[in-house]
Structure formats: C-alpha cells, structure tokens
N, C-alpha and C positions, 0 to 999 in steps of 0.2 A: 554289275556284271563286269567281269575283268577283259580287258584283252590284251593281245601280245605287248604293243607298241605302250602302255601305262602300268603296266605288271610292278616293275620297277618302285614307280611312285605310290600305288597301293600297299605294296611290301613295306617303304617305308614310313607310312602315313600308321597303319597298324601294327606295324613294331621298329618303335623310333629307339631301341635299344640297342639295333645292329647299326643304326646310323655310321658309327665312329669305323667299324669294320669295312662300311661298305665307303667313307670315306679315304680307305687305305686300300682298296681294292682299285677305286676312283683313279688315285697317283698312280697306281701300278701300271693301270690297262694306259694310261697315258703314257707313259715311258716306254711299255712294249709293244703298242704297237705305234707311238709316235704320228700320230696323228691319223690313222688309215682310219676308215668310219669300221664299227663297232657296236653296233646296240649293248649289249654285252651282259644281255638276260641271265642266260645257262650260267655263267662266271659269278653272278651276285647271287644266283640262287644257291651255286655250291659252293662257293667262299663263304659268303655271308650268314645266309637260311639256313644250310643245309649243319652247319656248327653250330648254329646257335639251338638249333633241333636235337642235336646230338647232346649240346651241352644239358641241354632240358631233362631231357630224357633220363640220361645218368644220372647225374646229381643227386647226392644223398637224401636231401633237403626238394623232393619233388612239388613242383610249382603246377599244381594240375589246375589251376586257374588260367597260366599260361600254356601251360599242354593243351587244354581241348580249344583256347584261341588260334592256337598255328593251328589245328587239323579243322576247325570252322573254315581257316583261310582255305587251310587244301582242299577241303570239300566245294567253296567256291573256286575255285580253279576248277574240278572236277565236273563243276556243272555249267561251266563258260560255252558259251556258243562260240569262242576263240579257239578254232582245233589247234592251235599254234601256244596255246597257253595250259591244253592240255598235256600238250605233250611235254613244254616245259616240266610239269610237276611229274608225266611217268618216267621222261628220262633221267632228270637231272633229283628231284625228290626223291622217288618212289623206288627208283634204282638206288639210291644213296641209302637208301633206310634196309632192303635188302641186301645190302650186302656186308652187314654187319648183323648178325646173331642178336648180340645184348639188343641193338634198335629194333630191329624188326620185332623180336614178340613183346618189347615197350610196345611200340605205335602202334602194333595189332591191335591195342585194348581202346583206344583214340579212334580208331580210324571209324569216317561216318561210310555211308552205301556207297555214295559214288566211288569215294575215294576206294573203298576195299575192293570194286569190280576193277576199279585199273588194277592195285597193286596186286590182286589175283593174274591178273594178265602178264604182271612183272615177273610174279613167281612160276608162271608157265614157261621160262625163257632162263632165267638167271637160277642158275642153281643156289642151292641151301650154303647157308653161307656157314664156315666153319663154328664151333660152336666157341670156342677158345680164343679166338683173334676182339682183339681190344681194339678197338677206333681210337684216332689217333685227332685228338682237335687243338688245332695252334689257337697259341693263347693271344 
C-alpha cells in the first residue's frame, strides 16, 4: 500500500527509467528552493511521471506492456488508504491526462475501476480538453 511520505521511492523502485529525469528535477528543486524543505511529490509526479506517460502514450511504436504497468501503479494509488496519495494522482496525474485530448481517450482504454471513478470526478470539473492542441514533453 502506498503512502504520501514513500510515493516517491515506489515510483522509482517500478520505473527506474525516469530515474535519470527525476535526477535532474533533484538539482533543480535544490537550486530553487536552496535549501527550504520540500517533499516535492506533485513536481516528480508532473516532471517526471507525468512525461514519461505522455511519452508512452503517443509513441508510434506503443509499449502496452508498459502502459497498463503505470495504470497498475495508478490504480494502486487509487486504492491507498493515503487520502494524500490519492489526490496526488487526481490532481497532479488524472488532471495531466485530461487535459490533453490525444491522452485522455489513450488512458481511457488503460484506466482500471478505481482509477476511472476518480478521473470521472476530474471530468466533472475540468472541461473537455480541445481536440487539436498537441502536448508538448521536454526531451
């Protein structure tokens, strides 16, 4: 079971592939906020996860062995007794995926129960995302 405070180390224990991203996120938050404390969940989830989701997704060459691993993960997030780890994946995931067109009806076809009752609750809130706008992920 995940919770807020080890989110982090779970993410990178099952996909040691953003490693090297979230090692440059790492330098970052250290330089900007220069030492203030920082968990800094939300910022690895949507620097790191939240691209490497995007990159998934698109890709000509689709990796659905890797696709329904991340939405396994989302789904355990989605069923964490960590209300703090839920909301991680509605704000920061579930919102990322909405509001991009091309992802959202990707993930739709991914997404396990738990996870579609949140991101239905996302789509109650955040309008339809335009159909034409291209996501944009640094390389």
């Amino acid at each position: 079971m995940y919770s807020y405070l080890g989110i982090v180390n779970d993410l990178l224990r099952e996909f040691p592939e953003i490693i090297k991203n979230y090692e440059k996120e790492i330098a970052w938050i250290k330089d900007t906020f220069q030492s203030r404390e920082t968990e800094g969940q939300t910022i690895y989830f949507d620097r790191c996860f939240c691209d490497y989701i995007g990159h998934l997704l698109v890709n000509e060459c689709q990796d659905n062995i890797k696709i329904k691993k991340v939405f396994t993960f989302l789904e355990n997030m989605a069923v964490s007794e960590d209300q703090e780890v839920k909301n991680l994946l509605q704000v920061t995931v579930l919102e990322y995926l909405r509001s991009w067109y091309l992802l959202q009806n990707k993930s739709e076809k991914f997404m396990l129960p738990e996870t579609r009752k949140i991101f239905d609750c996302v789509k109650s809130y955040l309008p339809e995302p335009l159909q034409d706008a291209i996501p944009y992920f640094p390389t």
